[in-house]
PDB file of N, CA, C and O in Angstrom:
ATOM      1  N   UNK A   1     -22.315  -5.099 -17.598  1.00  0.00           N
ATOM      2  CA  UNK A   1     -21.334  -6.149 -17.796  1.00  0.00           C
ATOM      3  C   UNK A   1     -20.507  -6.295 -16.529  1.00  0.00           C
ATOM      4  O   UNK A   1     -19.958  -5.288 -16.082  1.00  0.00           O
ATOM      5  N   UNK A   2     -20.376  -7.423 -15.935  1.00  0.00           N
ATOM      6  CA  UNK A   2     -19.461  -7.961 -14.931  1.00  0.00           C
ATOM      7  C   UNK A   2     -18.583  -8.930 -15.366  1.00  0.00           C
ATOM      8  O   UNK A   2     -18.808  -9.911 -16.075  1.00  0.00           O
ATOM      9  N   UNK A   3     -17.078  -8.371 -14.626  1.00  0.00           N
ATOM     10  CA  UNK A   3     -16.021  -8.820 -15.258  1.00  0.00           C
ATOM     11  C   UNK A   3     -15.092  -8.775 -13.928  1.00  0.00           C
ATOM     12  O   UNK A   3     -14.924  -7.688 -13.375  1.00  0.00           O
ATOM     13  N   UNK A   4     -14.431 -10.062 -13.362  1.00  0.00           N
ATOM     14  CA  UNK A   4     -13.128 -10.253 -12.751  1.00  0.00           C
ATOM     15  C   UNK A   4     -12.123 -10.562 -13.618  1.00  0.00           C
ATOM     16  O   UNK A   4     -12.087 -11.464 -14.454  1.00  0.00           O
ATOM     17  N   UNK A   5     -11.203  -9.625 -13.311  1.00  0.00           N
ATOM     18  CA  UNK A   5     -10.092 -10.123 -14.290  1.00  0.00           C
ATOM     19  C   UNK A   5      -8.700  -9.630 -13.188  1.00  0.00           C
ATOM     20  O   UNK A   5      -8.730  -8.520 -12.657  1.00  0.00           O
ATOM     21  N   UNK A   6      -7.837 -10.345 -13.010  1.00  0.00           N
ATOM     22  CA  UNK A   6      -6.681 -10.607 -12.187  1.00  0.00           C
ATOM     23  C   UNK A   6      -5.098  -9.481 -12.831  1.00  0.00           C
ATOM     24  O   UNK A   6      -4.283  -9.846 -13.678  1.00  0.00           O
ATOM     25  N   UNK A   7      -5.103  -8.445 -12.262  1.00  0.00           N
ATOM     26  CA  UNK A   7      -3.536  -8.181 -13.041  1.00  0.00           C
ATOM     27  C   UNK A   7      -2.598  -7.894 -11.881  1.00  0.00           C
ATOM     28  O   UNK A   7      -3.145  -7.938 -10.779  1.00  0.00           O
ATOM     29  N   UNK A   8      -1.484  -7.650 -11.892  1.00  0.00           N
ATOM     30  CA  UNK A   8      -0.500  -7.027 -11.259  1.00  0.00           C
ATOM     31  C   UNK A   8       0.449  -5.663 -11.706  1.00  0.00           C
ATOM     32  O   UNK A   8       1.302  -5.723 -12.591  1.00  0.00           O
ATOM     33  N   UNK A   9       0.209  -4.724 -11.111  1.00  0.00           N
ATOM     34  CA  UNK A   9       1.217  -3.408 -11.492  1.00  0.00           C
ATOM     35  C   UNK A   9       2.071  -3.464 -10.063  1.00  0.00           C
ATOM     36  O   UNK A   9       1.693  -3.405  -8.893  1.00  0.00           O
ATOM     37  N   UNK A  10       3.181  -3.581 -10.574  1.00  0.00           N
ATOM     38  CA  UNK A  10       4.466  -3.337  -9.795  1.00  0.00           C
ATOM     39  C   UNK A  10       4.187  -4.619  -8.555  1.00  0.00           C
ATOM     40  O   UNK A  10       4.170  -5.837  -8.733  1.00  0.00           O
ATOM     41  N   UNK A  11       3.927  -3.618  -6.914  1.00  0.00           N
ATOM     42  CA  UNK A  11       4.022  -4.691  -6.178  1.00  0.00           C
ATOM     43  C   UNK A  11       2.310  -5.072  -5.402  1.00  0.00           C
ATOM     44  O   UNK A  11       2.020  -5.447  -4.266  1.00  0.00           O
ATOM     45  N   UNK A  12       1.526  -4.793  -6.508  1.00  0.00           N
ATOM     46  CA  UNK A  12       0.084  -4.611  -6.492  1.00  0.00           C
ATOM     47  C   UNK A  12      -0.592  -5.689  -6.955  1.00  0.00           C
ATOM     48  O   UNK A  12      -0.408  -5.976  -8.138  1.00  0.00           O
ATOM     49  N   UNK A  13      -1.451  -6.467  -6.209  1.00  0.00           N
ATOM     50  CA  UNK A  13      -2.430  -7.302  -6.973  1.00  0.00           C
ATOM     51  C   UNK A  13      -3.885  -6.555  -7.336  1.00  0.00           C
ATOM     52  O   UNK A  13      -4.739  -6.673  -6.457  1.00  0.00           O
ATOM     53  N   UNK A  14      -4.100  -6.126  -8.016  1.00  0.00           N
ATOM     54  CA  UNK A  14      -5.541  -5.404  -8.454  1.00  0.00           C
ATOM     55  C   UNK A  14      -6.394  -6.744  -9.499  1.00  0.00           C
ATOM     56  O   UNK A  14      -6.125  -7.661 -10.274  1.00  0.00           O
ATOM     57  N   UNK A  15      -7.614  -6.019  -8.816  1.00  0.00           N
ATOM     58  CA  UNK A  15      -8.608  -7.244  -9.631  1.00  0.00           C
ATOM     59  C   UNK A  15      -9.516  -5.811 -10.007  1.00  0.00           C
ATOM     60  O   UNK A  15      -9.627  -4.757  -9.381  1.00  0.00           O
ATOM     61  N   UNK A  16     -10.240  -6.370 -11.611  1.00  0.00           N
ATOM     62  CA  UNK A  16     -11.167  -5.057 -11.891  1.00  0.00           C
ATOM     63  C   UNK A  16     -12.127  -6.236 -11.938  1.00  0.00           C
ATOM     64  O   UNK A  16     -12.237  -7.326 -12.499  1.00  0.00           O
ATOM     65  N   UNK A  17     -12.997  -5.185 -10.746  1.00  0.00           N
ATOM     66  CA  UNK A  17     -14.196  -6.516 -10.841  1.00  0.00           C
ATOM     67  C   UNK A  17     -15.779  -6.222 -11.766  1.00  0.00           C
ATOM     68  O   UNK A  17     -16.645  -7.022 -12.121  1.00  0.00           O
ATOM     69  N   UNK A  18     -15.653  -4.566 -11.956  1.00  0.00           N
ATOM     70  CA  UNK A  18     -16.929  -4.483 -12.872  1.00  0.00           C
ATOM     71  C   UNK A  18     -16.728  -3.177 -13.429  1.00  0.00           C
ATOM     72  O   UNK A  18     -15.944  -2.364 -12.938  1.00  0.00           O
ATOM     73  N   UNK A  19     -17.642  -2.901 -14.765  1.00  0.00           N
ATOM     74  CA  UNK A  19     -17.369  -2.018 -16.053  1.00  0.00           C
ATOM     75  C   UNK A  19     -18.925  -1.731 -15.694  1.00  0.00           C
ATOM     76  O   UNK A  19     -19.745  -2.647 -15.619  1.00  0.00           O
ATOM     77  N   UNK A  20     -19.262  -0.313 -15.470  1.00  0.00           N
ATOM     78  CA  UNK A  20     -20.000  -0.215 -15.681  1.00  0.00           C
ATOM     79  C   UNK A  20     -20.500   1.290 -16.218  1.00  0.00           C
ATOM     80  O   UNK A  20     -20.667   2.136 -15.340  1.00  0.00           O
ATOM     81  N   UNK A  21     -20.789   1.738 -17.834  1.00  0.00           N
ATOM     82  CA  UNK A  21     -20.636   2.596 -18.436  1.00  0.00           C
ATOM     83  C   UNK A  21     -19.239   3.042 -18.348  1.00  0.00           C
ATOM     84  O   UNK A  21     -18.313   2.266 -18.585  1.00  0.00           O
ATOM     85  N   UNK A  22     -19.069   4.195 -18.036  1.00  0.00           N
ATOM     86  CA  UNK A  22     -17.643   4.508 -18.232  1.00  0.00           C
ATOM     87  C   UNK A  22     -16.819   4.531 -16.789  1.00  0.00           C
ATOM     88  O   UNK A  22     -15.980   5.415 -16.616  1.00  0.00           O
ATOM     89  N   UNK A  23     -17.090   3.491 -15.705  1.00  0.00           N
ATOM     90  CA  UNK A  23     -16.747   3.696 -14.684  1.00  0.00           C
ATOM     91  C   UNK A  23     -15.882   2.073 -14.350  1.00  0.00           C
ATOM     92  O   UNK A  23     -16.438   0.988 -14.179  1.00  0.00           O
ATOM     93  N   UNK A  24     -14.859   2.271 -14.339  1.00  0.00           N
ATOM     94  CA  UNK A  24     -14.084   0.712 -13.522  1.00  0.00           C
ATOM     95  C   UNK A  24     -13.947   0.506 -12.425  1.00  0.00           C
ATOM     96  O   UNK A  24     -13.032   1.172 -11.942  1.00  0.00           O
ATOM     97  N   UNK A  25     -14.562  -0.291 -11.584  1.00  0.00           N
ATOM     98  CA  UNK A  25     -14.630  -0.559 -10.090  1.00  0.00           C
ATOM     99  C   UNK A  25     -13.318  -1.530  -9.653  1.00  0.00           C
ATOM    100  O   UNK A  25     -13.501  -2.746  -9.620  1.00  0.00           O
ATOM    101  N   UNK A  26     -11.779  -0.885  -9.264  1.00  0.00           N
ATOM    102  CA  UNK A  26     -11.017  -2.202  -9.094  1.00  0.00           C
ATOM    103  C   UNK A  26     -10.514  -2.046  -7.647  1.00  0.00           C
ATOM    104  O   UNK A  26     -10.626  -1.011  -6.990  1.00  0.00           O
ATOM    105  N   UNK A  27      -9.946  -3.190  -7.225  1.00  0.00           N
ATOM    106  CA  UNK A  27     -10.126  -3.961  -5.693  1.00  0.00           C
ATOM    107  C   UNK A  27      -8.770  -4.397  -5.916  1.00  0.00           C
ATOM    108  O   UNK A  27      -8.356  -5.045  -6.877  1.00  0.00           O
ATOM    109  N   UNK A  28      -8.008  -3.893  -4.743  1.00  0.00           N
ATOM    110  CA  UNK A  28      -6.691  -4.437  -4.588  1.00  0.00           C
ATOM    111  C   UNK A  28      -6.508  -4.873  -2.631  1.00  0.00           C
ATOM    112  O   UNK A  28      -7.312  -4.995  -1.707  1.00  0.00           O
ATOM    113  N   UNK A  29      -5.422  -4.953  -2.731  1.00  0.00           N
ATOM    114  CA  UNK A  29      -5.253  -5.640  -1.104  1.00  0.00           C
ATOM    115  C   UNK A  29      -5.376  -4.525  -0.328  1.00  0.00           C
ATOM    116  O   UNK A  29      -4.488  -3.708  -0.088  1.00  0.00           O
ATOM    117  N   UNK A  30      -6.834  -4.515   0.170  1.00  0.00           N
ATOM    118  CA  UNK A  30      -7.051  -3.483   1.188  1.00  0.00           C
ATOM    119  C   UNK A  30      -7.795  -2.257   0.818  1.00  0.00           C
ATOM    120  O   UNK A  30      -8.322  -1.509   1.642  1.00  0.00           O
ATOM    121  N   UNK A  31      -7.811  -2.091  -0.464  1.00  0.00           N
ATOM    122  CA  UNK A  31      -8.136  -0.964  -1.277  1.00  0.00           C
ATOM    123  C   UNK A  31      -9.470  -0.947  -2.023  1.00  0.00           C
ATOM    124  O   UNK A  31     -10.174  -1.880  -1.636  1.00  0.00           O
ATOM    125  N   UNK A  32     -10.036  -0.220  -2.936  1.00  0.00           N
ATOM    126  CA  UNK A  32     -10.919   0.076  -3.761  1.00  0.00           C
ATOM    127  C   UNK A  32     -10.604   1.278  -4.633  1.00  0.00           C
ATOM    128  O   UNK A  32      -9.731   2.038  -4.214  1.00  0.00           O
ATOM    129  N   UNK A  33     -11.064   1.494  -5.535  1.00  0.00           N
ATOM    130  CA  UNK A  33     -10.707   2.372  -6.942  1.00  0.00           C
ATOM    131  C   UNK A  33     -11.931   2.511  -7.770  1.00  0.00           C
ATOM    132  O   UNK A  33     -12.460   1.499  -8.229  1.00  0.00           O
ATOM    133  N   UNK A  34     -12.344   3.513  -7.961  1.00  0.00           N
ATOM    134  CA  UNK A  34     -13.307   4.006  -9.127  1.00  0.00           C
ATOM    135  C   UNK A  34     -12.680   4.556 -10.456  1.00  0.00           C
ATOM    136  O   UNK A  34     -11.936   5.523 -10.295  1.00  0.00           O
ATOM    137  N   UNK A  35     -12.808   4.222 -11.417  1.00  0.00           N
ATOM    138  CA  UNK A  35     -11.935   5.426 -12.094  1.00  0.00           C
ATOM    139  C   UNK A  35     -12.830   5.333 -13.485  1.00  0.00           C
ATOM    140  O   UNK A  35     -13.111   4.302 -14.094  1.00  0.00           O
ATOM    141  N   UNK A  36     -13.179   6.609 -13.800  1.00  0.00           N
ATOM    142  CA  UNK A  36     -13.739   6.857 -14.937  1.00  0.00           C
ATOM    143  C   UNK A  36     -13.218   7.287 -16.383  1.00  0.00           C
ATOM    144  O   UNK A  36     -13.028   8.401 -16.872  1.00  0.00           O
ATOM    145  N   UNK A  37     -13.070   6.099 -16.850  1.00  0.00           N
ATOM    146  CA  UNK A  37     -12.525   6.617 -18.443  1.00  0.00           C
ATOM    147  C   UNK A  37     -13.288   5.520 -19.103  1.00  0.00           C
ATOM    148  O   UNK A  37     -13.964   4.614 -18.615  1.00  0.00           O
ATOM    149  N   UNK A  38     -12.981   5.863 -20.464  1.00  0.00           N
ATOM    150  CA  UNK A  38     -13.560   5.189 -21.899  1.00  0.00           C
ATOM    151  C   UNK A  38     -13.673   4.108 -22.012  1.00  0.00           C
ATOM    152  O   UNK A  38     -14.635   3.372 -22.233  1.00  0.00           O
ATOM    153  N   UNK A  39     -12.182   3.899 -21.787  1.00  0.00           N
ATOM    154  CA  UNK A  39     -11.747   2.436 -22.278  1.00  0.00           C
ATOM    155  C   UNK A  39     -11.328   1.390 -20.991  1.00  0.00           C
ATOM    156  O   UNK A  39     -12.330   1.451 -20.278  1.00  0.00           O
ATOM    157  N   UNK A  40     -10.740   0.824 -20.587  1.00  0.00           N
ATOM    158  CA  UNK A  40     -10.024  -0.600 -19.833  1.00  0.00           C
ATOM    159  C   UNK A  40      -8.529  -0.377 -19.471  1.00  0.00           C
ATOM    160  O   UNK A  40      -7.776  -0.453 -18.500  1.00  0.00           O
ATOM    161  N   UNK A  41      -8.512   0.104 -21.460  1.00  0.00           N
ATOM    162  CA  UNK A  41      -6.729   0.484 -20.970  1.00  0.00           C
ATOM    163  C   UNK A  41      -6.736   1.801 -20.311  1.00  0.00           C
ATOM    164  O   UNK A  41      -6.193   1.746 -19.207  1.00  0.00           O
ATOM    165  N   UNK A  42      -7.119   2.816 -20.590  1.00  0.00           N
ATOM    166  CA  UNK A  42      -7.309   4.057 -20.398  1.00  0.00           C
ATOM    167  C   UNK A  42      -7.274   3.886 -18.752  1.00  0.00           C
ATOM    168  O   UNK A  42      -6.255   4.204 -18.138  1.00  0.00           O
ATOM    169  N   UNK A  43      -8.487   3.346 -18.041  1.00  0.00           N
ATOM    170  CA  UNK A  43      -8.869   3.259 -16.737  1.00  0.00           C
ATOM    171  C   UNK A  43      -6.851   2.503 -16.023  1.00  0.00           C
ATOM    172  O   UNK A  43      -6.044   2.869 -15.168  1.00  0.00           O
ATOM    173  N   UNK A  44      -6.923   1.507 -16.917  1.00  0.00           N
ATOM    174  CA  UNK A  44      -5.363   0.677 -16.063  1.00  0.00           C
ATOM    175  C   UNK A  44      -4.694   1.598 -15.855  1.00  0.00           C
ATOM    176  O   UNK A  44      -4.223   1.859 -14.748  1.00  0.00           O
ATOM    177  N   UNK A  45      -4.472   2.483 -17.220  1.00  0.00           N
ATOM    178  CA  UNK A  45      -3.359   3.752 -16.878  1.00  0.00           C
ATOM    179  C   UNK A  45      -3.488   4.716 -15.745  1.00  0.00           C
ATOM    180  O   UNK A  45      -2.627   5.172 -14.994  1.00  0.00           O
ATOM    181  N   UNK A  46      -4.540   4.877 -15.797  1.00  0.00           N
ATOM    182  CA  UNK A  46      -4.899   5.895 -14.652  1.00  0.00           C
ATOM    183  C   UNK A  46      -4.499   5.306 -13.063  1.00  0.00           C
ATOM    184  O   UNK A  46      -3.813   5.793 -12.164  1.00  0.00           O
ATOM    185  N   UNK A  47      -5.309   3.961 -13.184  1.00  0.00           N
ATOM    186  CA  UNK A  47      -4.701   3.506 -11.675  1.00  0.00           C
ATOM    187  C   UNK A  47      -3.339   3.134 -11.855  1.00  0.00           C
ATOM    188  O   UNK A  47      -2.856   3.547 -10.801  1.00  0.00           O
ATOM    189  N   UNK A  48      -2.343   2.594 -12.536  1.00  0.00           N
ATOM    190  CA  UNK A  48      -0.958   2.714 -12.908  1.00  0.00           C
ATOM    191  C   UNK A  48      -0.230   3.388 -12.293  1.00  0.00           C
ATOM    192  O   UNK A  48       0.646   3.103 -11.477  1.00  0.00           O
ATOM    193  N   UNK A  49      -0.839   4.975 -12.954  1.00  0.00           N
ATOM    194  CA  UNK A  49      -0.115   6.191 -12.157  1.00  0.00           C
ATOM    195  C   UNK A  49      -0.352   6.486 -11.232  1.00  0.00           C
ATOM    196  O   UNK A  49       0.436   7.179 -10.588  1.00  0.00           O
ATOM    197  N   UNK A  50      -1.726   6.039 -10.662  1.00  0.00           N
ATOM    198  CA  UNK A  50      -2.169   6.987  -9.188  1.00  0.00           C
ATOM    199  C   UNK A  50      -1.275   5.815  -8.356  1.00  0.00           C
ATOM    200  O   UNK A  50      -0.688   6.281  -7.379  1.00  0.00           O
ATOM    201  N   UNK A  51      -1.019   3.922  -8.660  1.00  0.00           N
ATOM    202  CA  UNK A  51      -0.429   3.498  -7.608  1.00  0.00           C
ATOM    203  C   UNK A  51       0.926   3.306  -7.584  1.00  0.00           C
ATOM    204  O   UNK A  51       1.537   2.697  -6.706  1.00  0.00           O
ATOM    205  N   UNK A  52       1.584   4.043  -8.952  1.00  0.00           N
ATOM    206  CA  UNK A  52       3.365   4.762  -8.825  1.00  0.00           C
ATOM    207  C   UNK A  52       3.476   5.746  -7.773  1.00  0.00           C
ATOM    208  O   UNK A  52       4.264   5.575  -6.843  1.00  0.00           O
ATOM    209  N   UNK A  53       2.448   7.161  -7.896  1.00  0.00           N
ATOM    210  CA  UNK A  53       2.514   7.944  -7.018  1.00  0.00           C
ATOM    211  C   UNK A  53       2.112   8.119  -5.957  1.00  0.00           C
ATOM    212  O   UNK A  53       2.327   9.192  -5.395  1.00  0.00           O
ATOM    213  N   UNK A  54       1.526   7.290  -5.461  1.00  0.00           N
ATOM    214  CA  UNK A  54       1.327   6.318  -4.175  1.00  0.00           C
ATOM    215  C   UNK A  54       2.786   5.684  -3.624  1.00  0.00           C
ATOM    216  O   UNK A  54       3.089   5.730  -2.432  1.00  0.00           O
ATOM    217  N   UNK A  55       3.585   5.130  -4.581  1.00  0.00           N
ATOM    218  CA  UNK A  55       4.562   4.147  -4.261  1.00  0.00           C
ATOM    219  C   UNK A  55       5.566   5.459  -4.200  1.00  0.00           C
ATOM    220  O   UNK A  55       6.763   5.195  -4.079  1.00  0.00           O
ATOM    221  N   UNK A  56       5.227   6.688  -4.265  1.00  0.00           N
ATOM    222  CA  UNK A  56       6.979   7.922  -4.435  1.00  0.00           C
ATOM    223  C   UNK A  56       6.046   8.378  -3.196  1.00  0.00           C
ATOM    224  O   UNK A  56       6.845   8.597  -2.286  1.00  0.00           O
ATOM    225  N   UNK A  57       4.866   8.601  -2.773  1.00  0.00           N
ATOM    226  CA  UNK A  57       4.480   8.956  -1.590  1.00  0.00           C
ATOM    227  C   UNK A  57       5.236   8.404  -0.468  1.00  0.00           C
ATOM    228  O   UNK A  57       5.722   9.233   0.301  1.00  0.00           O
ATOM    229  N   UNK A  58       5.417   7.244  -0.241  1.00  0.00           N
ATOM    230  CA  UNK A  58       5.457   5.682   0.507  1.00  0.00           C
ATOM    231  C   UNK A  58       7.360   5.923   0.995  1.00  0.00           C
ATOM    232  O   UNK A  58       8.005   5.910   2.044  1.00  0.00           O
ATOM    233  N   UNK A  59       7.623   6.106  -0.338  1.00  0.00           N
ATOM    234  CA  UNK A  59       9.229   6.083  -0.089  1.00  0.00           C
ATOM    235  C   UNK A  59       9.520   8.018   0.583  1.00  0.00           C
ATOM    236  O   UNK A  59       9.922   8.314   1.709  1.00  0.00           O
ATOM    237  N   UNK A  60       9.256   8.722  -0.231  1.00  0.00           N
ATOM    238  CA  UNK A  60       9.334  10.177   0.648  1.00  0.00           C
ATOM    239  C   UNK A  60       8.956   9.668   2.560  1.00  0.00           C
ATOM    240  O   UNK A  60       9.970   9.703   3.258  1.00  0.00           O
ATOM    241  N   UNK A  61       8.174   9.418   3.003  1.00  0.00           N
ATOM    242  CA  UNK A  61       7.490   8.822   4.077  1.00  0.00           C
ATOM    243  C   UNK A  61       8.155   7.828   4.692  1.00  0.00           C
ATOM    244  O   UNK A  61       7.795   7.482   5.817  1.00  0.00           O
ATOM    245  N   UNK A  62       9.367   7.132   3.974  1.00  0.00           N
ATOM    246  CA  UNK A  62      10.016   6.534   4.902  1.00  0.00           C
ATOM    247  C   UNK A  62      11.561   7.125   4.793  1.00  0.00           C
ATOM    248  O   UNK A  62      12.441   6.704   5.544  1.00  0.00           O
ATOM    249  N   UNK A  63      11.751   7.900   4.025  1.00  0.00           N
ATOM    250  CA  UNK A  63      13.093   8.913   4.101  1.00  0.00           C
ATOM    251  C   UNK A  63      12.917   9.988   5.039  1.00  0.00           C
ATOM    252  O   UNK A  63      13.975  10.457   5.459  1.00  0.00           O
ATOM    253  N   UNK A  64      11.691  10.582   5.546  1.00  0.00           N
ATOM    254  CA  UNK A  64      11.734  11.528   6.352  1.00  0.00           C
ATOM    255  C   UNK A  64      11.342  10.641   7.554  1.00  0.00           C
ATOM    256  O   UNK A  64      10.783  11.339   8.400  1.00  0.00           O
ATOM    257  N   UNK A  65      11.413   9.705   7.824  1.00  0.00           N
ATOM    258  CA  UNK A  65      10.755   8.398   8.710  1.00  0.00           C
ATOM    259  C   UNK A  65      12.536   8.170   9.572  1.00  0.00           C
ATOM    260  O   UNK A  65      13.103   8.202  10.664  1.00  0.00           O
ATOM    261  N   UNK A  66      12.751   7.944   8.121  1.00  0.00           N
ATOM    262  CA  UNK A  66      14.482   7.086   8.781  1.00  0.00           C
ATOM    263  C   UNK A  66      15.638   8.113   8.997  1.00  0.00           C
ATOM    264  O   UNK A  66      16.652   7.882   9.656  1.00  0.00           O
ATOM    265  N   UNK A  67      15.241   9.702   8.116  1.00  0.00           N
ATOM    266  CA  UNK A  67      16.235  11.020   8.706  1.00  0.00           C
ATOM    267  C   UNK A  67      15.594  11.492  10.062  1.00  0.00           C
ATOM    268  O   UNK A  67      16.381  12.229  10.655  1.00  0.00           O
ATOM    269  N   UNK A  68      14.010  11.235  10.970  1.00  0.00           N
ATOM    270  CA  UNK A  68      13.775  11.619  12.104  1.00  0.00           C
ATOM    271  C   UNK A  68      14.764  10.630  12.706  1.00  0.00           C
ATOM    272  O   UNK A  68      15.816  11.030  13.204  1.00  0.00           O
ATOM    273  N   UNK A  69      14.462   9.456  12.667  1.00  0.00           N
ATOM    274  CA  UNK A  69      15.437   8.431  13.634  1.00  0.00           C
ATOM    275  C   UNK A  69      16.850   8.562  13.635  1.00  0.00           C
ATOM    276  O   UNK A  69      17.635   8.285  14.543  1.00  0.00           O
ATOM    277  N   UNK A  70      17.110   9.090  12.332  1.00  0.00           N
ATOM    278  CA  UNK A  70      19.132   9.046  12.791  1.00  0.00           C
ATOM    279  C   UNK A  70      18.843  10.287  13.457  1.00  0.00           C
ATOM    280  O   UNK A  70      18.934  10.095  14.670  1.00  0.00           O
ATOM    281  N   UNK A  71      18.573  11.330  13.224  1.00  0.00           N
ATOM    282  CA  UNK A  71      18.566  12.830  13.984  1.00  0.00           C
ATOM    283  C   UNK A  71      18.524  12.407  15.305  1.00  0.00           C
ATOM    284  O   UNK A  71      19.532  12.564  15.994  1.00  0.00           O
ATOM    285  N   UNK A  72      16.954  11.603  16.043  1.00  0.00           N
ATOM    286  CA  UNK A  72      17.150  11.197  16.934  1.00  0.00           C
ATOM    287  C   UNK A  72      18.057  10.475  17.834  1.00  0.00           C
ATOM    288  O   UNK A  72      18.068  10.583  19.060  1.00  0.00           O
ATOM    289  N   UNK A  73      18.722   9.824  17.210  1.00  0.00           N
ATOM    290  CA  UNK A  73      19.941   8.992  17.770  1.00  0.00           C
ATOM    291  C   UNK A  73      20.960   9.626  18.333  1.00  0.00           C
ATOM    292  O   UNK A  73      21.488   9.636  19.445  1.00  0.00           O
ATOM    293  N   UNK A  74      21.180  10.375  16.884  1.00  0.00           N
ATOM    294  CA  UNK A  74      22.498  11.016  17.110  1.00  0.00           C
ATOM    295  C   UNK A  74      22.410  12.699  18.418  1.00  0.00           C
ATOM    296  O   UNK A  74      23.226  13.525  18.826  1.00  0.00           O
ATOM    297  N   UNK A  75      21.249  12.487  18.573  1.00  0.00           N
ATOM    298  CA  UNK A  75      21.023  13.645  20.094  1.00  0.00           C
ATOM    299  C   UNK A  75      21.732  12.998  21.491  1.00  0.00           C
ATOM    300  O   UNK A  75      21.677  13.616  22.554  1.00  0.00           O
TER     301      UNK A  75
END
């Protein structure tokens, strides 16, 4: 079964473009995702969380980003 279907989580455009057995193939800006579960919803959740904790990666990474630069400054 092949299936495009269009969603958005947070500041993410993800498209799941194919189901195949228990595997969801989805495509976002720049990206790709496999994720193996049961169901559709099951699979959303999974990428959900992996692209929240992606998004607490992102922000850690620019707090130790923007405390190198004041440190730097203030030398």
């Amino acid at each position: 079964m092949t299936a495009i279907e269009q969603y958005e989580i947070g500041k993410y455009d993800v498209r799941l473009v194919h189901i195949e057995n228990k595997s969801h193939f989805f495509q976002g800006n720049g990206w790709r995702a496999v994720v193996n579960a049961t169901s559709k919803q099951e699979a959303m959740k999974m990428l959900q969380d992996e692209l929240q904790h992606i998004k607490e990666i992102e922000s850690e990474a620019n707090d130790i980003l923007s405390g190198t630069q004041r440190d730097s400054k203030l030398r």
